[in-house]
N, C-alpha and C positions, 0 to 999 in steps of 0.2 A: 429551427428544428434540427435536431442530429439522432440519428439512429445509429445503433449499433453495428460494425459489420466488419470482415474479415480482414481485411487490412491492417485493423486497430488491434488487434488480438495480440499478446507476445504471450509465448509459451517458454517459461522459465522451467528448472527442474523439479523448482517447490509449488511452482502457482501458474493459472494464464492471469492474464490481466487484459481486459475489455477495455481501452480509452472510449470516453465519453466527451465530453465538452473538455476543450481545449482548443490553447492558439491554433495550431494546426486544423481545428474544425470547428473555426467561430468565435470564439470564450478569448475575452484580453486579459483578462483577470486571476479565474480560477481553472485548474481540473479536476476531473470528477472520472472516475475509475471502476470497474467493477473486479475483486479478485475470488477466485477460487481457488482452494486451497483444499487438497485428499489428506484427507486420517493419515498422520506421520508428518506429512511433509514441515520441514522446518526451515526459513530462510536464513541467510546470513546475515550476524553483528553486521549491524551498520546505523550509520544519523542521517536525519532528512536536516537540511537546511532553514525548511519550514515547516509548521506545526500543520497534523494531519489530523483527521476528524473519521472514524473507521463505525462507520454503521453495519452490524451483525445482521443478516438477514437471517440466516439458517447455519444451524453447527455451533461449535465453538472453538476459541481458541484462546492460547495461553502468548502473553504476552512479557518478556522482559524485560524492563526500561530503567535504566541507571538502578540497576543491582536491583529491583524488587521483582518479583513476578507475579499479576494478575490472570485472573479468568477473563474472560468476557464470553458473552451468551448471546443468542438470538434475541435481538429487542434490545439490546444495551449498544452505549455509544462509547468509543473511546476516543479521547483525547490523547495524543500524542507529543508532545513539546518537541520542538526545534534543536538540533542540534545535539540528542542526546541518546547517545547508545542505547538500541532496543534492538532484540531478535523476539520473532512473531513462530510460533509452534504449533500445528494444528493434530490435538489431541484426537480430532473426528474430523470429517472435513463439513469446512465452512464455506460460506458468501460472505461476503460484505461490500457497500460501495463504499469510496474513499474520496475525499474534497480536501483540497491544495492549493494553496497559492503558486499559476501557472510556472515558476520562477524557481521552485526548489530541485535544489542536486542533492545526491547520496555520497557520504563519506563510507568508504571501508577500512576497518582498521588495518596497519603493515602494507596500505597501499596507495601510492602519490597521489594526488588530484582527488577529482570528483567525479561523477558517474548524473547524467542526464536520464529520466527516469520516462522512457521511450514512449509508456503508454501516456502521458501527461503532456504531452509535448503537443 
């Protein structure tokens, strides 16, 4: 059993992020995430390593991934593929939870290396 709690929280400038199951508390496999995201906020270009699965609870949000840009809504799922340029836009603010294989990093573009994704960890 894993419950939510403060420790797990990161507070970025576009979103928090709630870690849920993960190495770090249980999970060998996958993580699992809660993010919120305020009317405006936009994150930064960037690629996950591994393919993400983003279930809308409330709000919505505009997604762009290798040059197209979709909606997604409360009750829709997205799928997100591995390795490929997407910034996440939130026209209203949203929830969603997010499921990952335990293992993936974030590339940014114009900068070295990769970035471990704290809430998943």
């Amino acid at each position: 059993m894993i419950s939510a709690s403060p420790e797990n929280v990161t507070v970025s400038p576009n979103a928090t992020m709630t870690g849920l199951a993960a190495p770090s508390r249980g999970s060998s496999e996958l993580s699992t995430w809660h993010v919120d995201m305020p009317a405006g906020g936009t994150g930064p270009e960037h690629s996950v390593s591994r393919e993400q699965v983003w279930q809308l609870t409330a709000g919505s949000l505009e997604v762009t991934c290798d040059g197209r840009t979709e909606k997604v809504s409360a009750g829709q799922t997205l799928v997100l593929p591995p390795g490929v340029l997407r910034r996440i836009h939130a026209p209203e603010r949203f929830e969603a939870y997010v499921v990952m294989r335990a293992d993936g990093v974030a590339s940014v573009p114009g900068t070295e290396g990769t970035r471990v994704l704290p809430w998943a960890r």
